[in-house]
C-alpha positions as CSV (number, residue, x, y, z in Angstrom):
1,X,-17.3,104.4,10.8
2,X,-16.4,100.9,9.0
3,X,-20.4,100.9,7.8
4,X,-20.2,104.2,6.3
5,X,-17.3,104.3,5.0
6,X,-17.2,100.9,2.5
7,X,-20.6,102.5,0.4
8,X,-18.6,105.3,-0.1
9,X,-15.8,103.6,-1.7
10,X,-18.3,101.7,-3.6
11,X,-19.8,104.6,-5.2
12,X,-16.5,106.3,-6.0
13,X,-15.7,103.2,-7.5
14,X,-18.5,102.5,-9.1
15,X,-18.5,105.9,-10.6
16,X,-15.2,105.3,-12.5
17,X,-15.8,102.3,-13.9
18,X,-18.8,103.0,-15.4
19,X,-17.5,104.4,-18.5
20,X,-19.3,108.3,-17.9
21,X,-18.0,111.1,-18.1
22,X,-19.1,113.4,-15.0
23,X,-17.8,116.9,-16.5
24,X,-20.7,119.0,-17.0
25,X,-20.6,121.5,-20.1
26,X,-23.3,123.7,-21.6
27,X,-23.2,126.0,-24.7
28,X,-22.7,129.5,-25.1
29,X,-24.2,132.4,-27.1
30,X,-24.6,136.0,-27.3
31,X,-26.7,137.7,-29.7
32,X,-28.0,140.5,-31.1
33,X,-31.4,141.4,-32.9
34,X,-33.1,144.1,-34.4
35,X,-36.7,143.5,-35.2
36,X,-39.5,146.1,-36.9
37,X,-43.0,144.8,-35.7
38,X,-46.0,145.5,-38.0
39,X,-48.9,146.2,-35.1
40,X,-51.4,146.0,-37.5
41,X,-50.9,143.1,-39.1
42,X,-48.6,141.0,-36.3
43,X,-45.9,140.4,-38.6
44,X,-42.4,140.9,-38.0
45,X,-39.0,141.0,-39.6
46,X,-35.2,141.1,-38.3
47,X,-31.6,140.9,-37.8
48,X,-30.0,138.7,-35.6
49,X,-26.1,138.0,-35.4
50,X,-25.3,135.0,-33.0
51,X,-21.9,134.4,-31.2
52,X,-22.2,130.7,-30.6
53,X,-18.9,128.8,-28.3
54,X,-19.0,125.2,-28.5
55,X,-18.2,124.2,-25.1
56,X,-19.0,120.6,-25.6
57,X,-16.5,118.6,-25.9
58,X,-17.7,116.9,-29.7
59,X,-16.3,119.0,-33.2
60,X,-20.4,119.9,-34.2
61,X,-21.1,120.0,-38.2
62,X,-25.0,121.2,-37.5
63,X,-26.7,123.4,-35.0
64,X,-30.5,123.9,-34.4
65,X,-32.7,126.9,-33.9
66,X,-36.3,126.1,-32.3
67,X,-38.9,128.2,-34.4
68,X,-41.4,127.6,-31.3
69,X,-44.5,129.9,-33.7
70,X,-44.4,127.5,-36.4
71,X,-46.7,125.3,-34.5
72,X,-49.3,127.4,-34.6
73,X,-50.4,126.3,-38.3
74,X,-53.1,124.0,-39.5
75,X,-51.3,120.4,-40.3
76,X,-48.6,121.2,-37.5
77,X,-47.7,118.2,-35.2
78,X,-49.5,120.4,-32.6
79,X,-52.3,120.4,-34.4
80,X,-52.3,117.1,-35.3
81,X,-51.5,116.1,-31.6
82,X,-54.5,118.4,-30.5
83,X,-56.9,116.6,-33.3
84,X,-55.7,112.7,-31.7
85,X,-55.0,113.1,-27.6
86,X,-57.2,115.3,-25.7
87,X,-55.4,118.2,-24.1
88,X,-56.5,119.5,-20.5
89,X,-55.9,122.9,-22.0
90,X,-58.9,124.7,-22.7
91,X,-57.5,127.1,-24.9
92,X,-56.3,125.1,-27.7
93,X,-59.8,123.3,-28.0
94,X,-63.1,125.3,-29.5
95,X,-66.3,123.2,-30.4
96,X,-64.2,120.1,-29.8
97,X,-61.7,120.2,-31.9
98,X,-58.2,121.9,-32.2
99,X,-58.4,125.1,-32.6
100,X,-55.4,125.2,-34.7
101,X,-56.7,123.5,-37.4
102,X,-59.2,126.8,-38.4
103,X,-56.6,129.2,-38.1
104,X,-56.4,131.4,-41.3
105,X,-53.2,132.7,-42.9
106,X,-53.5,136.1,-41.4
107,X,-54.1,134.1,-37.6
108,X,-51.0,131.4,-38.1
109,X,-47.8,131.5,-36.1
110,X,-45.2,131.3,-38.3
111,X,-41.1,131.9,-38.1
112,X,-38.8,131.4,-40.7
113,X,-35.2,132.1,-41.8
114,X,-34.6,133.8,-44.8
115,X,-30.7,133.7,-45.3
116,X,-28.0,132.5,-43.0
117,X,-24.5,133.0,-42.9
118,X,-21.8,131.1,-40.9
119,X,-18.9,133.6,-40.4
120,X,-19.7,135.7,-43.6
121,X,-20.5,132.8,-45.5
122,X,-24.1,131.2,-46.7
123,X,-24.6,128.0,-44.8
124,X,-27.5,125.2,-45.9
125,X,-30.5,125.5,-43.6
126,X,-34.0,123.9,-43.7
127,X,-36.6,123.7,-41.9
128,X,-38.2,120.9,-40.1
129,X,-41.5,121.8,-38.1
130,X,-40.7,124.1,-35.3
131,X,-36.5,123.2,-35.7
132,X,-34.4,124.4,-38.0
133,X,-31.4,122.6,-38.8
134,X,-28.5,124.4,-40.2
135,X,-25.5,122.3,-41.5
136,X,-22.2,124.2,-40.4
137,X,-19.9,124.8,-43.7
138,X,-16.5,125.0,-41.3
139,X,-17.4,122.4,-38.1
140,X,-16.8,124.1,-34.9
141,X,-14.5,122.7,-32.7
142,X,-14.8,122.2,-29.0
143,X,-13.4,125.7,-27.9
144,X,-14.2,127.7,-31.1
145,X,-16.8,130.4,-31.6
146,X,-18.1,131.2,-34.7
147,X,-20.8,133.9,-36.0
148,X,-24.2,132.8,-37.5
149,X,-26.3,135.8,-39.3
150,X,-29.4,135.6,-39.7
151,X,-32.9,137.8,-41.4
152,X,-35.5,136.1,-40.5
153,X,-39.9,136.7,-40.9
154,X,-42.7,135.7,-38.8
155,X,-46.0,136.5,-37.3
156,X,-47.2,136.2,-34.0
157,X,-50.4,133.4,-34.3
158,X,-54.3,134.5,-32.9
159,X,-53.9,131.0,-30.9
160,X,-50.9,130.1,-28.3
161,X,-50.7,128.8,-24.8
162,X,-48.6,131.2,-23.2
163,X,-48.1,134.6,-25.8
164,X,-50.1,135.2,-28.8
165,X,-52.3,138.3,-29.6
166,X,-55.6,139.8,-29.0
167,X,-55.8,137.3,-25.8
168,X,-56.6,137.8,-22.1
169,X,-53.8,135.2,-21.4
């Protein structure tokens, strides 16, 4: 018992003095969209309203959006990556090169944001490859909700690993 019980006291001590919180948190959000798709030409436009509670425990002045389609363009970091480090994927290689970089403008991926609103008001946005980054005009305290509103544009690319159009994947 003497054996087993001593590394457990360790740990518990050990746990407290290192300076780390163990509290686990994640954020929260509900949404809504309403999105007319174009099946002709695989282009899309929307609505979204997003409920976001910041259950961390840090006042946030930004928050972030992933705009996953927007790699799917020539000069992307995925097609840069695709150009530089071979890829086991088959799909994202033709003739031995990325397939990315021949994608015309009607067989991109793209997603972007065309106005946002924080709570009724037009926040600053921009994008940044597939992230966009949206500085908060009121910071959002741990505890607090607040609305974000968003239209946004996009079509779905010829080329992508897991969705995309026109593929047997």
């Amino acid at each position: 018992m003497k054996n087993i019980l001593l590394p457990a006291l360790f740990a518990l001590f050990a746990s407290h003095i290192s300076g780390q919180s163990t509290a686990y948190w994640q954020q929260h959000v509900d949404y809504t969209m309403s999105i007319d798709m174009d099946v002709e030409t695989f282009k899309y436009e929307g609505v979204q309203e997003l409920v976001y509670t910041n259950n961390s425990p840090d006042t946030l002045n930004r928050v972030y959006y992933h705009l996953f389609f927007n790699a799917f363009q020539p000069g992307s970091q995925m097609d840069a990556r695709l150009q530089s480090i071979a890829d086991p994927d088959s799909r994202m290689i033709a003739a031995g090169k990325s397939r990315i970089a021949s994608l015309t403008d009607t067989e991109i991926g793209y997603l972007h944001a065309n106005t946002l609103k924080q709570d009724g008001q037009d926040v600053s946005f921009q994008e940044e490859g597939t992230i966009l980054v949206v500085d908060l005009i009121k910071p959002l305290a741990p505890g607090e909700k607040t609305t974000l509103s968003m239209t946004f544009s996009g079509q779905v690319p010829m080329q992508i690993r897991r969705s995309g159009r026109n593929s047997s994947d």
